[in-house]
VMD Tcl script that draws the C-alpha trace (Angstrom):
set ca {
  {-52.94 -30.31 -6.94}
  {-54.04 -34.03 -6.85}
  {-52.97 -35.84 -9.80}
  {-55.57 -36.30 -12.94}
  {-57.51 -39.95 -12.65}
  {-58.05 -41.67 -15.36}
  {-61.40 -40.87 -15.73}
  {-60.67 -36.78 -16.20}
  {-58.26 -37.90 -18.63}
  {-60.85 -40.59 -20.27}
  {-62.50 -37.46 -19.96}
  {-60.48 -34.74 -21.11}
  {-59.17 -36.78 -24.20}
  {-62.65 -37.40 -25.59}
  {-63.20 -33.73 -25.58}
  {-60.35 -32.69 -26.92}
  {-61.19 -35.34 -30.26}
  {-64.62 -34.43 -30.48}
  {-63.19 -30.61 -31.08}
  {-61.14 -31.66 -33.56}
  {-63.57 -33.75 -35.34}
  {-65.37 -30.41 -35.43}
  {-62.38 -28.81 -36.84}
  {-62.15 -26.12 -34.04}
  {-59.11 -24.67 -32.50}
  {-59.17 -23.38 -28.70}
  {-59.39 -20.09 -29.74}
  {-62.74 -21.07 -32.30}
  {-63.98 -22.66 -28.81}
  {-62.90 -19.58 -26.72}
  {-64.58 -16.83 -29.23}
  {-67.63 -19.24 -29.98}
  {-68.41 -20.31 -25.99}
  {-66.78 -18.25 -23.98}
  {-64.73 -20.95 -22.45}
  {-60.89 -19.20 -22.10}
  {-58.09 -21.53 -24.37}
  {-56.42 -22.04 -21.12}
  {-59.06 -23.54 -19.17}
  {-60.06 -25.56 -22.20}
  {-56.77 -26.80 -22.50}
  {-55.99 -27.26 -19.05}
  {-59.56 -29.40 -19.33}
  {-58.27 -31.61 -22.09}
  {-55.08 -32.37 -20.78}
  {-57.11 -33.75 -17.37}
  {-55.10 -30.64 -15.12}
  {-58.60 -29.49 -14.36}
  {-61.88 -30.76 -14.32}
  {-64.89 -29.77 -16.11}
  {-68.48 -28.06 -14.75}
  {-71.24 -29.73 -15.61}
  {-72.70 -26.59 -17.44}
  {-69.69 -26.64 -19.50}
  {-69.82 -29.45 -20.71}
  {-72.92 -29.35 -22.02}
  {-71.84 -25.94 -23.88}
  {-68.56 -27.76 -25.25}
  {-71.28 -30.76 -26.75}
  {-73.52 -28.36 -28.10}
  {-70.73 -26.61 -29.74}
  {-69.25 -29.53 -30.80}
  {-72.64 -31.22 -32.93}
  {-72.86 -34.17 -30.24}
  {-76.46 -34.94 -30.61}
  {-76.83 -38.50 -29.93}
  {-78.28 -38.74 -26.54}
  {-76.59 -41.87 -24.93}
  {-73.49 -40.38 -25.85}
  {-73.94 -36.86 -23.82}
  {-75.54 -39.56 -21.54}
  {-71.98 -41.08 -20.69}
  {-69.72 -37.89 -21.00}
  {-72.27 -36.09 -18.57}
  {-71.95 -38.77 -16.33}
  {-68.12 -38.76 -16.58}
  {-68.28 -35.07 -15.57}
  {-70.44 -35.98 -12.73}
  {-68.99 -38.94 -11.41}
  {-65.46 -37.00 -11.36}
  {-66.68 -35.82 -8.04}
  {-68.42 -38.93 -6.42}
  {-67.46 -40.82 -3.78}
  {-66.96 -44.71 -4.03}
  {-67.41 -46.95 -1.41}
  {-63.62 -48.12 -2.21}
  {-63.05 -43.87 -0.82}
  {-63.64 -45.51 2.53}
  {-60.46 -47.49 2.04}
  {-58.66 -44.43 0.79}
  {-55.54 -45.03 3.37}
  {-55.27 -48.52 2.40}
  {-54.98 -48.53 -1.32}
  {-53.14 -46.54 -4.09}
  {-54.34 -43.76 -6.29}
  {-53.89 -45.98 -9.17}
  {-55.73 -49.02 -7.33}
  {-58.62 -46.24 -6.51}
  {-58.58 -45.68 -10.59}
  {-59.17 -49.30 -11.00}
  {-61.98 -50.12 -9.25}
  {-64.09 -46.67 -10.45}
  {-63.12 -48.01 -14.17}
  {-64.37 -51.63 -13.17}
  {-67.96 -49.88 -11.90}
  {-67.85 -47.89 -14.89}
  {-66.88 -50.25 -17.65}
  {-69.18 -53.21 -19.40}
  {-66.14 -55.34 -20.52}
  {-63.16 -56.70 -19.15}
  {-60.65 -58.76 -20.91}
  {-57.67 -60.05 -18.84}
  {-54.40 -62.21 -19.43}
  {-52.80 -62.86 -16.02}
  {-49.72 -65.13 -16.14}
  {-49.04 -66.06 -12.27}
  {-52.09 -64.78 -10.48}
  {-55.60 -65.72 -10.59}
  {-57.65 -62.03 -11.77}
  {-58.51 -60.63 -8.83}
  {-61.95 -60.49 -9.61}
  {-62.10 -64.37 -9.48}
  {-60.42 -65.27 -6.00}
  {-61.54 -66.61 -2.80}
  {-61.22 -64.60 0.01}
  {-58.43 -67.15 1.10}
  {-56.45 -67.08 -2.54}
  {-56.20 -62.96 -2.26}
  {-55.33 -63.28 1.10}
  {-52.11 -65.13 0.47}
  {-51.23 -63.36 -2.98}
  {-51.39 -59.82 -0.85}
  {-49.76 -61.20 2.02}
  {-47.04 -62.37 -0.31}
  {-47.01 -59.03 -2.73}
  {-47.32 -56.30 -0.15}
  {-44.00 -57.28 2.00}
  {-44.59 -54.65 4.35}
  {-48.54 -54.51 5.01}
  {-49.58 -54.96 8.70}
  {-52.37 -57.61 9.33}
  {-54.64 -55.24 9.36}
  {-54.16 -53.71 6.09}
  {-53.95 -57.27 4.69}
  {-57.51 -57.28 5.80}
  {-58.37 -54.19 4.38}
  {-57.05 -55.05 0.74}
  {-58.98 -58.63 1.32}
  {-61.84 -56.96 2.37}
  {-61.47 -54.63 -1.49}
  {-60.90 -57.40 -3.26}
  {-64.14 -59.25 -2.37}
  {-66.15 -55.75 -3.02}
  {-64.84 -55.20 -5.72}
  {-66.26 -58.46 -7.04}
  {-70.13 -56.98 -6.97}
  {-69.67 -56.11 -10.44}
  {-70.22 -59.52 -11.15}
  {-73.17 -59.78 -9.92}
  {-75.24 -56.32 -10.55}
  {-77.95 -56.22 -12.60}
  {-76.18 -55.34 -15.52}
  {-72.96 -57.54 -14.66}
  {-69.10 -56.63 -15.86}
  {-68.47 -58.82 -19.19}
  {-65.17 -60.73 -18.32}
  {-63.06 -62.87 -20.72}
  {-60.60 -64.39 -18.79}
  {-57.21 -65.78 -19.90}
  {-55.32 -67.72 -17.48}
  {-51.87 -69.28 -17.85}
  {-51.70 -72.89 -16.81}
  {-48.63 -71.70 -14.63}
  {-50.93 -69.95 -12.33}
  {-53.48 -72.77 -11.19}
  {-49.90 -74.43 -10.38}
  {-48.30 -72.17 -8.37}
  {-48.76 -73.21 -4.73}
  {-50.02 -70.00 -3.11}
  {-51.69 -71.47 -0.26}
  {-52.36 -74.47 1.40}
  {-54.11 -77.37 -0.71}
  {-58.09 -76.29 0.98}
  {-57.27 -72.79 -0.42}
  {-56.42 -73.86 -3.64}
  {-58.84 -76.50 -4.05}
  {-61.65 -73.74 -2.59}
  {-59.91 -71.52 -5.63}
  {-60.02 -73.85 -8.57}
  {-63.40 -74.56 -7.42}
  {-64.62 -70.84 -7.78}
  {-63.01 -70.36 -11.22}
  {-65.31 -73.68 -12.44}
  {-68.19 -71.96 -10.88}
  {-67.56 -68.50 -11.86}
  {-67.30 -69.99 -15.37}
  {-70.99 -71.42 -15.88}
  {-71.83 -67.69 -15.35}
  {-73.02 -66.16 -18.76}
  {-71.51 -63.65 -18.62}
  {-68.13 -64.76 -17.67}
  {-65.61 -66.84 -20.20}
  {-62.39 -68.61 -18.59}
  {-59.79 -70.25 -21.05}
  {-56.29 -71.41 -19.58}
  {-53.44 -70.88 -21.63}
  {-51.58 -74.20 -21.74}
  {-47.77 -74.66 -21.37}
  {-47.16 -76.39 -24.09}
  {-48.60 -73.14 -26.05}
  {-46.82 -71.92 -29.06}
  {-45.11 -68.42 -28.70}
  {-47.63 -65.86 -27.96}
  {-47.64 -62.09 -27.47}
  {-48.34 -62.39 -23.67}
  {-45.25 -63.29 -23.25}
  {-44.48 -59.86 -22.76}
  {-46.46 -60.02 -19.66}
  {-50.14 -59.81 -17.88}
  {-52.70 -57.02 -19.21}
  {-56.27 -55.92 -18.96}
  {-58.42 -54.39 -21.17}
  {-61.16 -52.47 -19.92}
  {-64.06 -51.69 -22.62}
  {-66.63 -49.18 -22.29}
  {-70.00 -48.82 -24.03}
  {-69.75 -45.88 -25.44}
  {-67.14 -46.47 -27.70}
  {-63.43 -48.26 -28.18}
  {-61.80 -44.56 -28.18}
  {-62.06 -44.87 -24.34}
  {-60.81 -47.89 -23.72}
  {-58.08 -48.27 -20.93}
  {-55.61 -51.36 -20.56}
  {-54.03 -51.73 -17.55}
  {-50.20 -53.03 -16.82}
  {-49.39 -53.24 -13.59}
  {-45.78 -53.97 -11.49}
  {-44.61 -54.30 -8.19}
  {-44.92 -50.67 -6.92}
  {-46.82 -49.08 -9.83}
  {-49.72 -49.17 -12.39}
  {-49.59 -47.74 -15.73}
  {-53.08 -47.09 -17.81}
  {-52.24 -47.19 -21.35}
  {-54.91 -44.67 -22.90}
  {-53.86 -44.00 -26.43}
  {-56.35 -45.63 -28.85}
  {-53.69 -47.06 -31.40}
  {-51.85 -48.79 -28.76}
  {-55.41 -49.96 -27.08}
  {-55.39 -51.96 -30.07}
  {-52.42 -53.63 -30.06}
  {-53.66 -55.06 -26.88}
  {-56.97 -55.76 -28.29}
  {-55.22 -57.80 -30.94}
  {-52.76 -59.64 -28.95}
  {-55.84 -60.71 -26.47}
  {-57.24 -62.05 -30.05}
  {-54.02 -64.15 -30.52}
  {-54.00 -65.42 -26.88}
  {-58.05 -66.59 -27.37}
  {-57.28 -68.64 -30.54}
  {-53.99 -70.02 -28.48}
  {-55.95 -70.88 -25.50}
  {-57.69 -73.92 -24.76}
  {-61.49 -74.16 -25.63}
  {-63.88 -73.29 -22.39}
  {-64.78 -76.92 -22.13}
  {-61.42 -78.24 -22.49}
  {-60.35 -75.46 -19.88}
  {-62.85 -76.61 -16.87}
  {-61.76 -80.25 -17.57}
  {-58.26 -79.25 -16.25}
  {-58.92 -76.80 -14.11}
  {-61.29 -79.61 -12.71}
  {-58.03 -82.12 -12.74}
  {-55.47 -80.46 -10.99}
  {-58.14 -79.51 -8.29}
  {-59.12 -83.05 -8.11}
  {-55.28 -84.19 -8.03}
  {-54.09 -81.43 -5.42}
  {-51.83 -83.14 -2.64}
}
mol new
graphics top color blue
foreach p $ca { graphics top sphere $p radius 0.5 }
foreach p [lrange $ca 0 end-1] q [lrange $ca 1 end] { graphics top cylinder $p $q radius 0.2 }
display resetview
Protein backbone atom coordinates (compact mmCIF):
# COMPACT_ATOMS: atom_id res chain seq x y z
CA UNK A 1 0.00 0.00 0.00
CA UNK A 2 1.38 3.44 -1.13
CA UNK A 3 1.57 5.81 1.61
CA UNK A 4 -1.50 8.47 2.17
CA UNK A 5 -0.60 12.08 0.34
CA UNK A 6 -1.41 14.85 1.84
CA UNK A 7 -4.23 15.57 -0.03
CA UNK A 8 -6.26 12.11 1.18
CA UNK A 9 -5.32 13.20 4.47
CA UNK A 10 -6.36 17.07 3.73
CA UNK A 11 -9.02 14.95 2.69
CA UNK A 12 -9.80 12.45 5.14
CA UNK A 13 -9.41 14.98 8.11
CA UNK A 14 -12.05 17.35 6.78
CA UNK A 15 -14.44 14.51 6.75
CA UNK A 16 -13.83 13.18 9.72
CA UNK A 17 -14.65 17.10 11.41
CA UNK A 18 -17.51 17.69 9.38
CA UNK A 19 -18.99 14.27 11.12
CA UNK A 20 -18.35 15.45 14.23
CA UNK A 21 -19.70 18.82 13.75
CA UNK A 22 -22.77 16.75 12.93
CA UNK A 23 -22.43 14.94 16.10
CA UNK A 24 -22.32 11.42 14.42
CA UNK A 25 -20.34 8.47 15.42
CA UNK A 26 -19.13 5.79 12.68
CA UNK A 27 -21.63 3.59 13.60
CA UNK A 28 -24.60 6.71 13.20
CA UNK A 29 -22.73 7.00 9.64
CA UNK A 30 -22.65 3.16 9.09
CA UNK A 31 -26.57 2.57 10.09
CA UNK A 32 -27.61 5.99 8.40
CA UNK A 33 -25.48 5.46 4.82
CA UNK A 34 -24.51 2.31 4.59
CA UNK A 35 -20.89 3.14 4.57
CA UNK A 36 -19.16 0.15 7.02
CA UNK A 37 -17.21 2.03 10.35
CA UNK A 38 -14.16 0.46 8.99
CA UNK A 39 -14.06 1.83 5.66
CA UNK A 40 -15.16 5.15 7.07
CA UNK A 41 -12.47 5.11 9.35
CA UNK A 42 -9.92 3.74 7.26
CA UNK A 43 -11.23 6.93 4.90
CA UNK A 44 -10.58 9.47 7.61
CA UNK A 45 -7.40 8.38 8.68
CA UNK A 46 -6.21 8.81 4.67
CA UNK A 47 -5.45 4.54 4.62
CA UNK A 48 -7.98 4.54 1.84
CA UNK A 49 -9.41 6.77 -0.48
CA UNK A 50 -12.85 7.81 -1.05
CA UNK A 51 -15.44 7.12 -4.29
CA UNK A 52 -16.77 9.88 -5.63
CA UNK A 53 -20.40 8.58 -4.95
CA UNK A 54 -19.47 8.40 -1.43
CA UNK A 55 -18.63 11.29 -0.87
CA UNK A 56 -21.38 12.90 -1.94
CA UNK A 57 -23.52 10.48 0.47
CA UNK A 58 -21.07 11.38 3.49
CA UNK A 59 -21.97 15.49 2.53
CA UNK A 60 -25.47 14.89 2.27
CA UNK A 61 -25.44 13.13 5.50
CA UNK A 62 -23.41 15.46 6.99
CA UNK A 63 -25.79 19.00 6.18
CA UNK A 64 -22.92 20.37 3.77
CA UNK A 65 -25.04 22.48 1.59
CA UNK A 66 -22.96 25.28 0.52
CA UNK A 67 -22.03 24.55 -3.00
CA UNK A 68 -18.37 25.84 -3.36
CA UNK A 69 -17.63 23.88 -0.47
CA UNK A 70 -18.82 20.26 -1.96
CA UNK A 71 -17.21 22.11 -4.97
CA UNK A 72 -13.60 21.70 -3.38
CA UNK A 73 -14.04 18.37 -1.36
CA UNK A 74 -15.45 16.77 -4.69
CA UNK A 75 -12.61 17.92 -6.38
CA UNK A 76 -10.24 16.63 -3.66
CA UNK A 77 -11.85 13.20 -4.18
CA UNK A 78 -11.30 13.53 -7.81
CA UNK A 79 -8.04 14.89 -8.09
CA UNK A 80 -6.78 11.98 -5.62
CA UNK A 81 -6.51 10.03 -8.79
CA UNK A 82 -5.10 12.55 -11.43
CA UNK A 83 -2.07 12.64 -12.92
CA UNK A 84 0.29 15.79 -12.77
CA UNK A 85 2.58 16.69 -15.22
CA UNK A 86 5.30 16.62 -12.22
CA UNK A 87 4.04 12.30 -12.49
CA UNK A 88 6.29 12.45 -15.51
CA UNK A 89 9.21 13.14 -13.22
CA UNK A 90 8.05 10.48 -10.82
CA UNK A 91 11.76 8.74 -10.72
CA UNK A 92 13.36 11.95 -10.14
CA UNK A 93 11.64 13.44 -7.19
CA UNK A 94 10.31 12.30 -3.73
CA UNK A 95 6.86 11.37 -2.64
CA UNK A 96 6.89 14.27 -0.40
CA UNK A 97 8.32 16.68 -3.27
CA UNK A 98 5.32 15.08 -5.53
CA UNK A 99 2.92 16.34 -2.42
CA UNK A 100 4.33 19.72 -2.84
CA UNK A 101 3.85 20.68 -6.08
CA UNK A 102 -0.06 19.10 -6.27
CA UNK A 103 -0.61 21.44 -2.99
CA UNK A 104 1.09 24.47 -4.89
CA UNK A 105 -1.56 23.78 -8.05
CA UNK A 106 -4.14 23.37 -5.57
CA UNK A 107 -3.62 26.15 -3.10
CA UNK A 108 -4.39 30.18 -3.59
CA UNK A 109 -1.80 31.32 -0.94
CA UNK A 110 1.61 30.78 -0.10
CA UNK A 111 3.48 32.32 2.68
CA UNK A 112 7.21 31.42 3.00
CA UNK A 113 10.25 32.27 5.41
CA UNK A 114 13.41 30.78 3.87
CA UNK A 115 16.62 31.58 5.80
CA UNK A 116 19.57 30.46 3.29
CA UNK A 117 17.79 29.75 0.05
CA UNK A 118 15.96 31.85 -2.28
CA UNK A 119 11.97 30.04 -2.42
CA UNK A 120 12.15 27.94 -5.05
CA UNK A 121 9.42 29.41 -6.73
CA UNK A 122 11.53 32.63 -7.28
CA UNK A 123 14.92 31.28 -8.84
CA UNK A 124 16.58 31.43 -12.08
CA UNK A 125 17.13 28.45 -13.78
CA UNK A 126 20.93 29.08 -12.97
CA UNK A 127 20.30 29.86 -8.94
CA UNK A 128 18.33 26.23 -8.61
CA UNK A 129 20.81 24.75 -10.56
CA UNK A 130 23.62 25.38 -8.13
CA UNK A 131 21.43 25.06 -4.82
CA UNK A 132 20.47 21.28 -6.19
CA UNK A 133 23.79 20.61 -7.36
CA UNK A 134 25.00 21.58 -3.93
CA UNK A 135 21.93 19.84 -1.81
CA UNK A 136 21.55 16.58 -3.69
CA UNK A 137 25.38 15.28 -3.18
CA UNK A 138 24.75 12.31 -5.07
CA UNK A 139 22.42 13.35 -8.17
CA UNK A 140 23.89 12.53 -11.64
CA UNK A 141 23.86 15.47 -14.20
CA UNK A 142 21.08 14.32 -15.51
CA UNK A 143 18.86 14.28 -12.62
CA UNK A 144 20.25 17.74 -11.77
CA UNK A 145 18.49 18.57 -14.95
CA UNK A 146 15.49 16.93 -14.19
CA UNK A 147 14.95 18.71 -10.69
CA UNK A 148 15.96 22.13 -12.72
CA UNK A 149 13.71 21.34 -15.25
CA UNK A 150 10.68 20.92 -11.92
CA UNK A 151 11.67 23.77 -10.48
CA UNK A 152 11.03 26.09 -13.46
CA UNK A 153 7.44 24.21 -13.99
CA UNK A 154 6.60 24.42 -11.06
CA UNK A 155 6.80 28.21 -11.32
CA UNK A 156 3.49 28.36 -13.80
CA UNK A 157 1.51 28.95 -10.84
CA UNK A 158 2.67 32.28 -10.98
CA UNK A 159 1.52 33.04 -13.87
CA UNK A 160 -2.08 31.19 -14.46
CA UNK A 161 -4.96 32.98 -14.73
CA UNK A 162 -5.79 32.85 -11.31
CA UNK A 163 -2.02 33.13 -10.01
CA UNK A 164 -0.62 31.48 -6.47
CA UNK A 165 -0.71 34.48 -3.78
CA UNK A 166 2.95 34.50 -2.42
CA UNK A 167 4.27 36.52 0.57
CA UNK A 168 7.72 36.06 0.63
CA UNK A 169 10.14 36.46 3.58
CA UNK A 170 13.69 36.34 2.85
CA UNK A 171 16.63 36.54 5.27
CA UNK A 172 19.26 39.02 4.28
CA UNK A 173 21.74 35.99 4.80
CA UNK A 174 20.45 34.40 1.72
CA UNK A 175 20.93 37.17 -1.07
CA UNK A 176 24.61 36.90 0.55
CA UNK A 177 25.45 33.59 0.33
CA UNK A 178 27.60 33.07 -2.79
CA UNK A 179 25.83 30.17 -4.53
CA UNK A 180 27.02 30.79 -7.88
CA UNK A 181 29.10 32.81 -9.83
CA UNK A 182 28.47 36.74 -9.69
CA UNK A 183 26.14 36.58 -13.49
CA UNK A 184 24.02 33.98 -11.59
CA UNK A 185 23.50 35.93 -8.72
CA UNK A 186 23.16 39.17 -10.26
CA UNK A 187 20.56 37.29 -12.96
CA UNK A 188 18.90 36.10 -9.35
CA UNK A 189 18.60 39.34 -7.45
CA UNK A 190 17.37 40.66 -10.60
CA UNK A 191 14.34 38.18 -10.81
CA UNK A 192 13.35 38.66 -7.14
CA UNK A 193 13.05 42.77 -8.06
CA UNK A 194 11.02 41.72 -10.97
CA UNK A 195 9.00 39.05 -9.51
CA UNK A 196 8.19 41.68 -6.87
CA UNK A 197 6.30 44.43 -9.06
CA UNK A 198 3.97 41.41 -9.67
CA UNK A 199 0.59 42.04 -7.79
CA UNK A 200 0.26 39.35 -6.66
CA UNK A 201 3.57 38.63 -5.23
CA UNK A 202 5.07 40.52 -1.86
CA UNK A 203 8.99 40.12 -1.09
CA UNK A 204 10.33 41.59 2.31
CA UNK A 205 14.01 40.64 3.43
CA UNK A 206 14.53 40.04 6.89
CA UNK A 207 17.53 42.16 7.91
CA UNK A 208 20.47 41.00 10.11
CA UNK A 209 20.41 43.37 12.38
CA UNK A 210 16.67 42.03 13.18
CA UNK A 211 15.61 41.66 16.70
CA UNK A 212 14.97 37.99 17.90
CA UNK A 213 12.29 36.47 15.90
CA UNK A 214 10.45 33.14 15.88
CA UNK A 215 12.12 32.03 12.56
CA UNK A 216 14.86 31.47 14.21
CA UNK A 217 13.72 28.13 14.68
CA UNK A 218 14.10 27.67 11.05
CA UNK A 219 12.50 28.07 7.30
CA UNK A 220 8.60 27.26 6.85
CA UNK A 221 5.78 27.54 4.39
CA UNK A 222 2.39 28.00 4.76
CA UNK A 223 0.18 26.88 2.18
CA UNK A 224 -3.55 28.43 2.34
CA UNK A 225 -6.44 27.15 0.62
CA UNK A 226 -9.74 28.82 -0.29
CA UNK A 227 -11.93 26.90 1.19
CA UNK A 228 -11.07 27.40 4.55
CA UNK A 229 -7.89 27.73 7.20
CA UNK A 230 -8.87 24.07 8.62
CA UNK A 231 -6.89 22.79 5.57
CA UNK A 232 -4.09 24.57 5.66
CA UNK A 233 -0.64 22.70 5.36
CA UNK A 234 2.87 24.21 6.44
CA UNK A 235 5.66 22.66 5.21
CA UNK A 236 9.27 22.03 7.09
CA UNK A 237 11.57 20.53 5.21
CA UNK A 238 15.42 18.93 5.97
CA UNK A 239 18.07 17.36 4.26
CA UNK A 240 16.52 13.93 3.45
CA UNK A 241 12.90 14.55 4.50
CA UNK A 242 9.73 16.77 4.47
CA UNK A 243 7.30 16.96 7.17
CA UNK A 244 3.58 18.58 6.46
CA UNK A 245 2.36 19.87 9.64
CA UNK A 246 -1.58 19.41 9.24
CA UNK A 247 -3.08 19.97 12.63
CA UNK A 248 -5.05 23.26 12.63
CA UNK A 249 -3.84 24.57 16.16
CA UNK A 250 -0.32 24.20 15.26
CA UNK A 251 -1.14 25.76 11.55
CA UNK A 252 -1.56 28.68 13.60
CA UNK A 253 1.31 28.97 15.41
CA UNK A 254 2.93 29.26 12.09
CA UNK A 255 0.42 31.64 10.88
CA UNK A 256 1.33 33.82 13.82
CA UNK A 257 4.98 33.60 13.81
CA UNK A 258 4.84 34.55 9.82
CA UNK A 259 2.82 37.70 11.43
CA UNK A 260 5.84 38.47 13.73
CA UNK A 261 8.44 37.95 10.92
CA UNK A 262 6.18 40.61 8.49
CA UNK A 263 6.18 43.38 11.17
CA UNK A 264 10.15 42.45 11.70
CA UNK A 265 10.89 42.61 8.10
CA UNK A 266 11.81 45.44 6.12
CA UNK A 267 9.01 47.39 4.23
CA UNK A 268 8.63 46.16 0.32
CA UNK A 269 10.19 49.39 -0.80
CA UNK A 270 12.93 49.41 1.57
CA UNK A 271 13.44 45.60 0.60
CA UNK A 272 13.99 46.18 -3.41
CA UNK A 273 16.36 49.10 -2.49
CA UNK A 274 18.77 46.44 -1.06
CA UNK A 275 18.10 43.74 -2.86
CA UNK A 276 18.82 46.33 -5.74
CA UNK A 277 22.33 47.24 -3.79
CA UNK A 278 23.98 44.18 -3.24
CA UNK A 279 23.11 43.22 -6.93
CA UNK A 280 24.51 46.43 -8.03
CA UNK A 281 27.70 45.94 -5.65
CA UNK A 282 28.29 42.11 -6.54
CA UNK A 283 32.15 41.52 -7.27
Amino acid sequence: MTAPTVRRRRLGAELRRLREAAGLKLEDVESRAGITSSTLSRIETARTGVKVADAEILLDLYAVEDVAKRHVMLGLVRDGAKRGWWQTYRDAIRPAYADLISLEADASSLRTYQTTLIPGLLQTAGYARATISAINMTSTPEQVNALVEVRRARQAVLTKPDPLEVWAIIHEASLRTRLADIPTMRDQLQRLLEVADFPHVSLQVLPLEASPHPGLSGPFAVLGFAEGAELDVVLLESLTTALYVEDPAEVTVYGSAFERLRAAALPFGESADLISNLKDNLK
